[in-house]
mmJSON file of the N, C-alpha and C atoms, coordinates in Angstrom:
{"data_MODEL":{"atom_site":{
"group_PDB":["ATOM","ATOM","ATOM","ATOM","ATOM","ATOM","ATOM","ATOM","ATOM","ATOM","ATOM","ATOM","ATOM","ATOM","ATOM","ATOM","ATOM","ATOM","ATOM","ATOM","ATOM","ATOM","ATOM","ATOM","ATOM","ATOM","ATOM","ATOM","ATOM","ATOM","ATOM","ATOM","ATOM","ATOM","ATOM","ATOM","ATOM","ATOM","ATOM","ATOM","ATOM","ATOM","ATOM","ATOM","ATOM","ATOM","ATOM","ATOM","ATOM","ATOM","ATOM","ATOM","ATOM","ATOM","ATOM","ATOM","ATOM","ATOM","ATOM","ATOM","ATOM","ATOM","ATOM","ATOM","ATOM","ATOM","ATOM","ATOM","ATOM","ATOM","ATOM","ATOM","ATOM","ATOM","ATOM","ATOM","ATOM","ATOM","ATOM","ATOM","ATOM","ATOM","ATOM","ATOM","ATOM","ATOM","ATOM","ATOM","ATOM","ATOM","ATOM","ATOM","ATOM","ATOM","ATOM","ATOM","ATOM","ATOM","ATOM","ATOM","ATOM","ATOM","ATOM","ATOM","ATOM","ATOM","ATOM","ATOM","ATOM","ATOM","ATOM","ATOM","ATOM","ATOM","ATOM","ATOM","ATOM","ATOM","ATOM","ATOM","ATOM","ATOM","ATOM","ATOM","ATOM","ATOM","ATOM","ATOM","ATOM","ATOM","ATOM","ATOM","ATOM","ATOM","ATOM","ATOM","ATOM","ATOM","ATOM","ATOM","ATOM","ATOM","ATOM","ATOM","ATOM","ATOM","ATOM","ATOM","ATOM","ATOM","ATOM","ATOM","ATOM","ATOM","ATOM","ATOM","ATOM","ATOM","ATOM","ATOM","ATOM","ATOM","ATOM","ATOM","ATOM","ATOM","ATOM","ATOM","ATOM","ATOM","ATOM","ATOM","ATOM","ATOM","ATOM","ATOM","ATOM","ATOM","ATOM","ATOM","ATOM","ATOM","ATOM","ATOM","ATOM","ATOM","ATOM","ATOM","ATOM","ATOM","ATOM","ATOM","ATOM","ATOM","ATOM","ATOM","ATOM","ATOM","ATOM","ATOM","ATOM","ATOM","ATOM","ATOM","ATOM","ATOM","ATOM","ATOM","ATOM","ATOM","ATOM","ATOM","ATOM"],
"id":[1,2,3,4,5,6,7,8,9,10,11,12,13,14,15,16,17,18,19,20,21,22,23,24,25,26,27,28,29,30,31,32,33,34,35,36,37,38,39,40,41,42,43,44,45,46,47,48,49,50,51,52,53,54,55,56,57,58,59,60,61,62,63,64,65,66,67,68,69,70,71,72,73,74,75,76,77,78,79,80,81,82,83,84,85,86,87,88,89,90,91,92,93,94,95,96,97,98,99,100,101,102,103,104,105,106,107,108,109,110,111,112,113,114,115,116,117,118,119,120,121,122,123,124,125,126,127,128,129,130,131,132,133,134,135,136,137,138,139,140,141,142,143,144,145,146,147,148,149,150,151,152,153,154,155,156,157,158,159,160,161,162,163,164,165,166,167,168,169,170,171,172,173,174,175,176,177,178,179,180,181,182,183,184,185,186,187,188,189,190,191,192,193,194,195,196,197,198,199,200,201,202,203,204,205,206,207,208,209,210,211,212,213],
"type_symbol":["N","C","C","N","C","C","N","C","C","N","C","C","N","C","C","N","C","C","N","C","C","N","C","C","N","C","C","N","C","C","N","C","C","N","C","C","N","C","C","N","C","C","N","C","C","N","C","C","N","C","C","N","C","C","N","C","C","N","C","C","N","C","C","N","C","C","N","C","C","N","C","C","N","C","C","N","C","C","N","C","C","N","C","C","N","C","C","N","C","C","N","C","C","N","C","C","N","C","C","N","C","C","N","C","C","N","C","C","N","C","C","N","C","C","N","C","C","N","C","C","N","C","C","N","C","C","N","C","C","N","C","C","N","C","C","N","C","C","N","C","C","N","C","C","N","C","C","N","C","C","N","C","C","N","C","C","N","C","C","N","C","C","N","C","C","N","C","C","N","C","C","N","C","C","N","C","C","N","C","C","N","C","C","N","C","C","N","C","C","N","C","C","N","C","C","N","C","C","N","C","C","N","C","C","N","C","C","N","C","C","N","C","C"],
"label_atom_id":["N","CA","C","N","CA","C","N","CA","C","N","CA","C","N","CA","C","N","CA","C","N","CA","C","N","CA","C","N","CA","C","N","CA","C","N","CA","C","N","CA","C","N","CA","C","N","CA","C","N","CA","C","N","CA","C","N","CA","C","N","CA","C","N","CA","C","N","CA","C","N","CA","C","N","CA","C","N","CA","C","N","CA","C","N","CA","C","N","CA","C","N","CA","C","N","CA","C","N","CA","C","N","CA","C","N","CA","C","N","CA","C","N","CA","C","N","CA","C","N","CA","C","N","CA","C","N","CA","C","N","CA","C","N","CA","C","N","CA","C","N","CA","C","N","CA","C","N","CA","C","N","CA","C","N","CA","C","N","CA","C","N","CA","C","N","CA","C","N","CA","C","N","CA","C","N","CA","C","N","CA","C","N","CA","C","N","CA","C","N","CA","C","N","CA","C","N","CA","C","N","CA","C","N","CA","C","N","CA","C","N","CA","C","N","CA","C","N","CA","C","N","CA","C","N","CA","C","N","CA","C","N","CA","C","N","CA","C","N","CA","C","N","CA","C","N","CA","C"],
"label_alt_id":[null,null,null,null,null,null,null,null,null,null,null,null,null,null,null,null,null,null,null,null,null,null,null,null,null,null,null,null,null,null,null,null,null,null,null,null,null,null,null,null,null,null,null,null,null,null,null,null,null,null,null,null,null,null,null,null,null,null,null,null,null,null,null,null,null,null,null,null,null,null,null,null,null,null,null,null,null,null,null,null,null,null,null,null,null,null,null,null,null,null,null,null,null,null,null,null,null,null,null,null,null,null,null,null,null,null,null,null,null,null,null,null,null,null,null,null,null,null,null,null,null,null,null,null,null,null,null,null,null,null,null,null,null,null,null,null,null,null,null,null,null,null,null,null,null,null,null,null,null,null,null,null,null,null,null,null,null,null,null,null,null,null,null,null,null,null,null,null,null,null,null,null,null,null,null,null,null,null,null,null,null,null,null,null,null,null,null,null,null,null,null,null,null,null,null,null,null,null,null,null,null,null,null,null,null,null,null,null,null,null,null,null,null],
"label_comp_id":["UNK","UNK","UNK","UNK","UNK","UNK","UNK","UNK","UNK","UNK","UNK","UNK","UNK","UNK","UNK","UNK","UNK","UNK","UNK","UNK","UNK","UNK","UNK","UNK","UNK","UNK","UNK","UNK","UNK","UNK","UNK","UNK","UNK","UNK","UNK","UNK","UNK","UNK","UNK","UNK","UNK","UNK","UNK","UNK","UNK","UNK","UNK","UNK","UNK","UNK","UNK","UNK","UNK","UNK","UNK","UNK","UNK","UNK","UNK","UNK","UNK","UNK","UNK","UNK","UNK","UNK","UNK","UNK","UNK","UNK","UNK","UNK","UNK","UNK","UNK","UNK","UNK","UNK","UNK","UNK","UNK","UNK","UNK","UNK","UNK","UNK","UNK","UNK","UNK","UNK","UNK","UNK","UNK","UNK","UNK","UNK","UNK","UNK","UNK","UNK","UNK","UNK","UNK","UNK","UNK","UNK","UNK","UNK","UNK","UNK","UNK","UNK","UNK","UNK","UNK","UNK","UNK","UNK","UNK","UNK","UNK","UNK","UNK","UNK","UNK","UNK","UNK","UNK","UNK","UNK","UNK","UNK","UNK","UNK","UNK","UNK","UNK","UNK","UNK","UNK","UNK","UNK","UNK","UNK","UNK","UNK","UNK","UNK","UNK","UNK","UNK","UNK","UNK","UNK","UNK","UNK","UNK","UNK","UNK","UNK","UNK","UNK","UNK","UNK","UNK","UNK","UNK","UNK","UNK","UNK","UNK","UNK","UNK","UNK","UNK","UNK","UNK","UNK","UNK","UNK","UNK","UNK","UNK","UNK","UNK","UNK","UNK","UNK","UNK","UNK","UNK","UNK","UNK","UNK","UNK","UNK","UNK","UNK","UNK","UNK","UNK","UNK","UNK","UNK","UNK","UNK","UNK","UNK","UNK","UNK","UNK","UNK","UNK"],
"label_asym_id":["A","A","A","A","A","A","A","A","A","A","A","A","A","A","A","A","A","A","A","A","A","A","A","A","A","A","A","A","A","A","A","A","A","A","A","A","A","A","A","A","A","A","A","A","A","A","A","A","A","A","A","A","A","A","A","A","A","A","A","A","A","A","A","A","A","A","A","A","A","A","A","A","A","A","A","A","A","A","A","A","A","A","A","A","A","A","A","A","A","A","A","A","A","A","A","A","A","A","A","A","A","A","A","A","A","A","A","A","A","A","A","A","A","A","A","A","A","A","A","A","A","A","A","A","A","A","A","A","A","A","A","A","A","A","A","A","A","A","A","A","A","A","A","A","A","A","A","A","A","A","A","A","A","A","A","A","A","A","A","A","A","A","A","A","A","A","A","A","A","A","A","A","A","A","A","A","A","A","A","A","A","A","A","A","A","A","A","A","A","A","A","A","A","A","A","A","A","A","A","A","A","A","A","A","A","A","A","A","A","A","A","A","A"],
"label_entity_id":["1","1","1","1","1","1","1","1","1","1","1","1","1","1","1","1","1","1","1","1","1","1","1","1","1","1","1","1","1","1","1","1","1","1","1","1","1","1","1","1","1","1","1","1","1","1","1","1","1","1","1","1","1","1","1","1","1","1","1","1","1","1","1","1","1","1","1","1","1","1","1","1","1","1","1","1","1","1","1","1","1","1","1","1","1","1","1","1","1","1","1","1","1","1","1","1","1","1","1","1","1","1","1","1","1","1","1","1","1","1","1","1","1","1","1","1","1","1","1","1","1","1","1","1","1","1","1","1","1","1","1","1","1","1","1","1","1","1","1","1","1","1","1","1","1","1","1","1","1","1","1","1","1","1","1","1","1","1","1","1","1","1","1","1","1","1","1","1","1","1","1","1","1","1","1","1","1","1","1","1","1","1","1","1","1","1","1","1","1","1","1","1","1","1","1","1","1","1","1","1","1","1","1","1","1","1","1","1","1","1","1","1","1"],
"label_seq_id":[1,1,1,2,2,2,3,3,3,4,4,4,5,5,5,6,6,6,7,7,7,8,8,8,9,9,9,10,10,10,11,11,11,12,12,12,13,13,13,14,14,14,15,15,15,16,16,16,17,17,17,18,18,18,19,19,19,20,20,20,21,21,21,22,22,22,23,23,23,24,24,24,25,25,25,26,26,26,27,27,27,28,28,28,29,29,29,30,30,30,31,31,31,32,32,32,33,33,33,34,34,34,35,35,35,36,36,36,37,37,37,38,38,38,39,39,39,40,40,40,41,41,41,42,42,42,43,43,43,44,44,44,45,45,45,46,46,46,47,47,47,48,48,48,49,49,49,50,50,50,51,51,51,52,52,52,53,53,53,54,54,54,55,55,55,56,56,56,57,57,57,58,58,58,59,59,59,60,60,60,61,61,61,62,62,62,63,63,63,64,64,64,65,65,65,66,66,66,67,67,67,68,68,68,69,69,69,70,70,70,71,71,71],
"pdbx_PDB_ins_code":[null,null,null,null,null,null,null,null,null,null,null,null,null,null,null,null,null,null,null,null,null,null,null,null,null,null,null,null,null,null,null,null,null,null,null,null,null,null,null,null,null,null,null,null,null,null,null,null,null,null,null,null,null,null,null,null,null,null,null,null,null,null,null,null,null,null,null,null,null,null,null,null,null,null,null,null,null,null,null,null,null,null,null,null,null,null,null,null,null,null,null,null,null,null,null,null,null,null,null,null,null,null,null,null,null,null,null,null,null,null,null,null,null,null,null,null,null,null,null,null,null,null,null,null,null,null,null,null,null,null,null,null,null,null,null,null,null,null,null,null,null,null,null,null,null,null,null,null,null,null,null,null,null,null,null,null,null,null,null,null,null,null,null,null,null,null,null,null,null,null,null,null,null,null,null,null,null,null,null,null,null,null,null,null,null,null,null,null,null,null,null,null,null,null,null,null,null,null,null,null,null,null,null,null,null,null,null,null,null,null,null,null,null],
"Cartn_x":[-16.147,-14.739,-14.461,-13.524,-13.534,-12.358,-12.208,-11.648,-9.918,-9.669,-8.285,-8.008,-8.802,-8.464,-8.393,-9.302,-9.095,-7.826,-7.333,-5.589,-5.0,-5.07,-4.102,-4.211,-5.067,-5.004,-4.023,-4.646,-4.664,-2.828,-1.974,-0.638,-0.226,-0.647,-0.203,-0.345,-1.242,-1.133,-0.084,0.432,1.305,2.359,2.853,3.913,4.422,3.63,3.375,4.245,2.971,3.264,4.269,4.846,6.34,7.114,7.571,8.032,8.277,7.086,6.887,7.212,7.232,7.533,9.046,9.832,11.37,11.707,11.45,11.85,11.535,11.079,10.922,11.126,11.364,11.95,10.755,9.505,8.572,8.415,7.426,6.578,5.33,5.045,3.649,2.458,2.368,1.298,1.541,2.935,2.676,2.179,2.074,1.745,0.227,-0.103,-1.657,-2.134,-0.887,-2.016,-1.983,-1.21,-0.691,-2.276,-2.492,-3.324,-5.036,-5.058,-6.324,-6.331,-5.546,-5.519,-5.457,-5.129,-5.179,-5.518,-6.135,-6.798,-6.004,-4.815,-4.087,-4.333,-4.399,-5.392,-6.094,-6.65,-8.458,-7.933,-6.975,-6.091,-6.042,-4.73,-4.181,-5.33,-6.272,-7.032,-8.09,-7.93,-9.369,-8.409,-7.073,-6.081,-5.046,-5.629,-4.21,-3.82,-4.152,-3.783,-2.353,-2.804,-1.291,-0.662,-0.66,0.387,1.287,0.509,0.447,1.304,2.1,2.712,4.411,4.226,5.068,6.113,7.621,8.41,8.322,8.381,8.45,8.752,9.154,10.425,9.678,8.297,7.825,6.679,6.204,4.831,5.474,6.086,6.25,6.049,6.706,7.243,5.38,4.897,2.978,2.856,2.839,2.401,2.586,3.672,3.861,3.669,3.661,2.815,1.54,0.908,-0.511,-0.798,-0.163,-0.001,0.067,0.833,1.75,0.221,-0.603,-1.558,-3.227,-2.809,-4.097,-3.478,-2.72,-2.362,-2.965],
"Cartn_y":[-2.385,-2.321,-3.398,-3.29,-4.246,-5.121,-6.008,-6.767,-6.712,-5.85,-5.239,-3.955,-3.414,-2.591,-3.257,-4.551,-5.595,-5.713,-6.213,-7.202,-6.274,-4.921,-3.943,-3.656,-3.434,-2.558,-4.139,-5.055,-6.359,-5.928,-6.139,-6.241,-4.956,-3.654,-2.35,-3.182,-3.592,-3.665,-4.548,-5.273,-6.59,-5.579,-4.955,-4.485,-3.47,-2.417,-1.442,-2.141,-3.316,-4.273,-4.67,-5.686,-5.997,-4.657,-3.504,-2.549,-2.092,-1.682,-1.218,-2.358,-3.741,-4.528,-4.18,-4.547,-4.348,-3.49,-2.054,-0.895,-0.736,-1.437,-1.134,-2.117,-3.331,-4.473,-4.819,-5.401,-5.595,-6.835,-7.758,-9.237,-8.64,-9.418,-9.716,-9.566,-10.011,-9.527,-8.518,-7.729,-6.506,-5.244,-5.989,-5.057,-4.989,-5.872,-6.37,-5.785,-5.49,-5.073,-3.444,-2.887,-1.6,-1.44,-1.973,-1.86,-2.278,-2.781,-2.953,-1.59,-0.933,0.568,1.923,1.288,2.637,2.308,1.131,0.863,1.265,0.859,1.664,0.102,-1.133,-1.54,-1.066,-0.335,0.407,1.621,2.031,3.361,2.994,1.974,1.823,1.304,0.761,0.256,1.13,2.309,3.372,4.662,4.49,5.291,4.672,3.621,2.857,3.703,4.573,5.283,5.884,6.309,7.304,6.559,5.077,4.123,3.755,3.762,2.961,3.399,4.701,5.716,5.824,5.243,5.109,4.12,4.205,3.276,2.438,1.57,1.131,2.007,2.03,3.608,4.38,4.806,5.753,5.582,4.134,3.336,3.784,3.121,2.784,4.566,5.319,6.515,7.304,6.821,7.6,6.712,5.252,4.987,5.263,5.872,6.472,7.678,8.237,9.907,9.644,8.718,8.406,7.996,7.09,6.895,8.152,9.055,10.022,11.092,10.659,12.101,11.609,10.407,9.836,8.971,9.631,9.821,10.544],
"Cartn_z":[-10.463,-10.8,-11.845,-12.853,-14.232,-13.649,-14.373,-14.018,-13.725,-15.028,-15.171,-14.475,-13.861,-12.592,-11.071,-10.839,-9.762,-9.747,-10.65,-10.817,-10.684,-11.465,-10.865,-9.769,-8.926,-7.826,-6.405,-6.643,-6.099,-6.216,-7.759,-7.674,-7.451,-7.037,-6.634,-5.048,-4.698,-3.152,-2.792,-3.594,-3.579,-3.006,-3.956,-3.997,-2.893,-3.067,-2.11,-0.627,-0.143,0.989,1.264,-0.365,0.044,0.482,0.007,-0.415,1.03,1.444,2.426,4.11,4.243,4.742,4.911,3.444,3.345,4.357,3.213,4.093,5.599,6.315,8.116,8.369,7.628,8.181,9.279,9.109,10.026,8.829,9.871,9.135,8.537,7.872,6.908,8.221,9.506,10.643,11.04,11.032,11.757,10.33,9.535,8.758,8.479,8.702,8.693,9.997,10.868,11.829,11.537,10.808,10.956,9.535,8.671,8.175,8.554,9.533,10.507,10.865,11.329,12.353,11.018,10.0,9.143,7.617,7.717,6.711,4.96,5.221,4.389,2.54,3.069,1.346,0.894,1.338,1.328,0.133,0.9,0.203,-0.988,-1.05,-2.331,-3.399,-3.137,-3.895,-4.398,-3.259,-4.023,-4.767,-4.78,-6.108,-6.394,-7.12,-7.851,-8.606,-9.787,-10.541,-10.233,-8.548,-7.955,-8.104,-6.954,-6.914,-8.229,-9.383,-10.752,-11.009,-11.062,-11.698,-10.728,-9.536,-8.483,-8.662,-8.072,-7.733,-6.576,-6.618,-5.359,-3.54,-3.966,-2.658,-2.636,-3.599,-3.951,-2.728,-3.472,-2.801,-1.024,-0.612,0.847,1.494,0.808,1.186,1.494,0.291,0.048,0.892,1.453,2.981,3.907,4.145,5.47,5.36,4.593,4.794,4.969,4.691,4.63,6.363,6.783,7.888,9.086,8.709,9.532,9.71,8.472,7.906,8.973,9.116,9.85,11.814,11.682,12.868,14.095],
"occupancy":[1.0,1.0,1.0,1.0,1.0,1.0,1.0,1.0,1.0,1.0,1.0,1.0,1.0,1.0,1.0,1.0,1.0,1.0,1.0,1.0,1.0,1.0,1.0,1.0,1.0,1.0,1.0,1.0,1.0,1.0,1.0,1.0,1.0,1.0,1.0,1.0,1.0,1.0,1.0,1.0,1.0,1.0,1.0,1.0,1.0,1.0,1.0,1.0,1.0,1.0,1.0,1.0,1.0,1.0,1.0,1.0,1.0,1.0,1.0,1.0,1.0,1.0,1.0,1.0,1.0,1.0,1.0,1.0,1.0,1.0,1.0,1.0,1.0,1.0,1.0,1.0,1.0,1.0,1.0,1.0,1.0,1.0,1.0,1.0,1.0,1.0,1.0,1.0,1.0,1.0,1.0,1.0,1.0,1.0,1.0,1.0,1.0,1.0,1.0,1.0,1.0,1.0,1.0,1.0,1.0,1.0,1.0,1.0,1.0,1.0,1.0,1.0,1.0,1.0,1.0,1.0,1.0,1.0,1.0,1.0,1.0,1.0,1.0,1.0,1.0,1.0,1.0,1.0,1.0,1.0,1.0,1.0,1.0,1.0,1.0,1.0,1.0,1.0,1.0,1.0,1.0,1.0,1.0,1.0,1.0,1.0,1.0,1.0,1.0,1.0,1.0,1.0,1.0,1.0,1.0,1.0,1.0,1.0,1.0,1.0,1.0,1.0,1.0,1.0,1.0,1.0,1.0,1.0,1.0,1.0,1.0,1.0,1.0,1.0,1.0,1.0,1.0,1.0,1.0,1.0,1.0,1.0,1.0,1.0,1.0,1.0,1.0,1.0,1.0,1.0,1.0,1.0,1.0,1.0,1.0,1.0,1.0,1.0,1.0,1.0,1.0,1.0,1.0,1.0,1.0,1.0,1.0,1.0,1.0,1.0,1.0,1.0,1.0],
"B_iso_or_equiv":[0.0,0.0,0.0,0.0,0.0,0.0,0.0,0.0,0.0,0.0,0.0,0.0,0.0,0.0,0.0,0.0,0.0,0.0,0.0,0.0,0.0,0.0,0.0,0.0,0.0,0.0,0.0,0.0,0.0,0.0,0.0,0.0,0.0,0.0,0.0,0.0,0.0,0.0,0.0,0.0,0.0,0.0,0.0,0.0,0.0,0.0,0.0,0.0,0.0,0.0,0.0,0.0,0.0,0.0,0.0,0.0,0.0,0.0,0.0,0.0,0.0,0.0,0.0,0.0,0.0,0.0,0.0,0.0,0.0,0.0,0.0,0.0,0.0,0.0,0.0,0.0,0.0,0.0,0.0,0.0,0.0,0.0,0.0,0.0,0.0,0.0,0.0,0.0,0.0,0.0,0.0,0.0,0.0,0.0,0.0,0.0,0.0,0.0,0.0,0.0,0.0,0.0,0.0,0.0,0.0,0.0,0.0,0.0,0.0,0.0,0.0,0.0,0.0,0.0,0.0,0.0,0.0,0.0,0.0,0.0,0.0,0.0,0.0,0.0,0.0,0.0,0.0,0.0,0.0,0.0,0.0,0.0,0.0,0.0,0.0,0.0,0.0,0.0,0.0,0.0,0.0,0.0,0.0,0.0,0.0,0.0,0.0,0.0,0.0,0.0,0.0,0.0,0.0,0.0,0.0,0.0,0.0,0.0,0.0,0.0,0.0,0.0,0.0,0.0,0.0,0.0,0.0,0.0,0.0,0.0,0.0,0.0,0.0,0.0,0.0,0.0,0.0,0.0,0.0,0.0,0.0,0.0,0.0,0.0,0.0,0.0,0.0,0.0,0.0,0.0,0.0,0.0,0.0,0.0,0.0,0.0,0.0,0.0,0.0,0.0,0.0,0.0,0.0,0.0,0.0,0.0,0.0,0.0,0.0,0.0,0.0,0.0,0.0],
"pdbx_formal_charge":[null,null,null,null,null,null,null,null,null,null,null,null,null,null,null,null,null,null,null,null,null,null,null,null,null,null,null,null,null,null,null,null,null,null,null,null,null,null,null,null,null,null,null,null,null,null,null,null,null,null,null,null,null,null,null,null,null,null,null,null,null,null,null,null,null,null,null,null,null,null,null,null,null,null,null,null,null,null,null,null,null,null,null,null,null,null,null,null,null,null,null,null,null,null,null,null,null,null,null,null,null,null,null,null,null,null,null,null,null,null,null,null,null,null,null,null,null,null,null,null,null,null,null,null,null,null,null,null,null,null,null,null,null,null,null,null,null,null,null,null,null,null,null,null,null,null,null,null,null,null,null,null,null,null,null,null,null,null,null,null,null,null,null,null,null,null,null,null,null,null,null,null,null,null,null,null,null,null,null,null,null,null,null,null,null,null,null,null,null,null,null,null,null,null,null,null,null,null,null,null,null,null,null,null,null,null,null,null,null,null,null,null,null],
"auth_seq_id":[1,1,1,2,2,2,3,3,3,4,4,4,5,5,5,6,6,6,7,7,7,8,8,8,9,9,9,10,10,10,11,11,11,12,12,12,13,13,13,14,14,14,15,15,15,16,16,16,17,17,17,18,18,18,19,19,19,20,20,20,21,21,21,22,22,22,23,23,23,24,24,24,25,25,25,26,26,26,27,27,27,28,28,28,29,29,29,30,30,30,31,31,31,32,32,32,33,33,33,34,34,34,35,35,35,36,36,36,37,37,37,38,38,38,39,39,39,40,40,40,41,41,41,42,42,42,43,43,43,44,44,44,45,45,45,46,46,46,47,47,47,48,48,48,49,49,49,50,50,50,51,51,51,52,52,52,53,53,53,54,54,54,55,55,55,56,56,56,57,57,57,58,58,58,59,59,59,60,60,60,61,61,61,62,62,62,63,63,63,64,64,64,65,65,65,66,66,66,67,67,67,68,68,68,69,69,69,70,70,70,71,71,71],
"auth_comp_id":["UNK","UNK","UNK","UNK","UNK","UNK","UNK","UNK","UNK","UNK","UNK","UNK","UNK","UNK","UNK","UNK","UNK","UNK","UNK","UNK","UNK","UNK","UNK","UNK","UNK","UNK","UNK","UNK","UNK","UNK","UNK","UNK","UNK","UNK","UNK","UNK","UNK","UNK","UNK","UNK","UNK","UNK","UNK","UNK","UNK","UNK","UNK","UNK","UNK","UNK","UNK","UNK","UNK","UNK","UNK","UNK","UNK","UNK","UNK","UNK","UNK","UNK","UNK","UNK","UNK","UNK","UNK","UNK","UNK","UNK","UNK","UNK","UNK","UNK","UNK","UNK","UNK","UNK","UNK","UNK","UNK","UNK","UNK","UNK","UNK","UNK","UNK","UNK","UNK","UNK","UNK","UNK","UNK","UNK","UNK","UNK","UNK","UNK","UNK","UNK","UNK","UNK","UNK","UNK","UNK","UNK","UNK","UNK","UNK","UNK","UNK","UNK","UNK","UNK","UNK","UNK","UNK","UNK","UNK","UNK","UNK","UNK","UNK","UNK","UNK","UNK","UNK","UNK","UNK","UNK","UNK","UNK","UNK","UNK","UNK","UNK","UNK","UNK","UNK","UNK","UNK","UNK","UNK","UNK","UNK","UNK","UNK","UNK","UNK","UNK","UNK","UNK","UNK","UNK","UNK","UNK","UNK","UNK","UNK","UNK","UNK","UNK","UNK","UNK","UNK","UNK","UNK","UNK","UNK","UNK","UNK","UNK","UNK","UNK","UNK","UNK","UNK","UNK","UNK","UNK","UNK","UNK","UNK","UNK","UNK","UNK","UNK","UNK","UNK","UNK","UNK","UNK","UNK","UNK","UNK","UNK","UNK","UNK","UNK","UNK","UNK","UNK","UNK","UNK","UNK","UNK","UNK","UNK","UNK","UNK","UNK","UNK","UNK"],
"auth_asym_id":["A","A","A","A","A","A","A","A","A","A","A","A","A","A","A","A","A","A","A","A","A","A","A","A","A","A","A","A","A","A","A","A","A","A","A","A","A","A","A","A","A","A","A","A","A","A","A","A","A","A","A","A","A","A","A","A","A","A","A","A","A","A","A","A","A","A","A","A","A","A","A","A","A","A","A","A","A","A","A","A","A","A","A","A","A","A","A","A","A","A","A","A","A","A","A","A","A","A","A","A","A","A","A","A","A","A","A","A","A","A","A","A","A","A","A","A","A","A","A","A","A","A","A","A","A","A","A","A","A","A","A","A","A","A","A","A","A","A","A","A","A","A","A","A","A","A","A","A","A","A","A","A","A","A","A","A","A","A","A","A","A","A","A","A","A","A","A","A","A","A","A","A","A","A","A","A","A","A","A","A","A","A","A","A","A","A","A","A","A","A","A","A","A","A","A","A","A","A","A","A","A","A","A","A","A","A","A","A","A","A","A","A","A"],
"auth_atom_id":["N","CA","C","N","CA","C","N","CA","C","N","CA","C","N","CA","C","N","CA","C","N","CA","C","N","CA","C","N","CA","C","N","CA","C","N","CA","C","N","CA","C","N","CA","C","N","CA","C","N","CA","C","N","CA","C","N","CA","C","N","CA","C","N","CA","C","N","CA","C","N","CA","C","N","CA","C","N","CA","C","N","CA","C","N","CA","C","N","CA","C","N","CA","C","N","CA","C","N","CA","C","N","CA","C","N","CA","C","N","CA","C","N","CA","C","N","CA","C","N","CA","C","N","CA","C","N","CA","C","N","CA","C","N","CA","C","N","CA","C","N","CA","C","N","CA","C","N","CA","C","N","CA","C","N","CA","C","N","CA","C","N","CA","C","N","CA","C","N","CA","C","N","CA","C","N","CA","C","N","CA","C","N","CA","C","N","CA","C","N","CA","C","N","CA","C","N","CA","C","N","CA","C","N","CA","C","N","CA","C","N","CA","C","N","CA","C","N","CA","C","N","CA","C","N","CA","C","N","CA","C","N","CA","C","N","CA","C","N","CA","C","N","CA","C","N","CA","C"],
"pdbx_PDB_model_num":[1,1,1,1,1,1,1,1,1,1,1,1,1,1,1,1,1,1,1,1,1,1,1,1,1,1,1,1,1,1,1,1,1,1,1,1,1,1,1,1,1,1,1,1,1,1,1,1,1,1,1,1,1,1,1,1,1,1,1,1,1,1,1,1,1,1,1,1,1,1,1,1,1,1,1,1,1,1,1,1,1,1,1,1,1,1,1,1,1,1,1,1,1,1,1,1,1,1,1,1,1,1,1,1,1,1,1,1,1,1,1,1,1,1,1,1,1,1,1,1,1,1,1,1,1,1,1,1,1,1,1,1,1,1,1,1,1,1,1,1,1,1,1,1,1,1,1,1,1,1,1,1,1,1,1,1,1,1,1,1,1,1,1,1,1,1,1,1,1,1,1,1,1,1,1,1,1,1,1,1,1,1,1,1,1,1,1,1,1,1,1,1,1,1,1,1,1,1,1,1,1,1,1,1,1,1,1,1,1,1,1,1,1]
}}}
């Protein structure tokens, strides 16, 4: 992976996280744990491209379908 796809994917996950934190109003551990159980960095980082292209609202919204889909 080059270097300028690292940093992107790294600040897609940033965001995503905050984004997704906001919107359910949960802490920075429960989200870590919600991503222990569904591996959802793993996600964003193996299609930043999707994320890349996303709003914020957008990001949180493709996590919880992602979530809902590996349920």
């Amino acid at each position: 992976m080059s270097d300028l796809r690292l940093n992107n994917s790294i600040f897609l996950m940033y965001l995503a996280t905050e984004e997704y934190k906001s919107e359910h109003d949960i802490t920075s551990m429960q989200f870590l744990e919600l991503d222990e159980k569904y591996d959802i960095l793993s996600y964003i980082a193996d299609c930043p491209e999707i994320f890349d292209s996303m709003t914020k609202q957008e990001m949180a919204r493709e996590i919880d379908e992602y979530i809902g889909a590996n349920q």
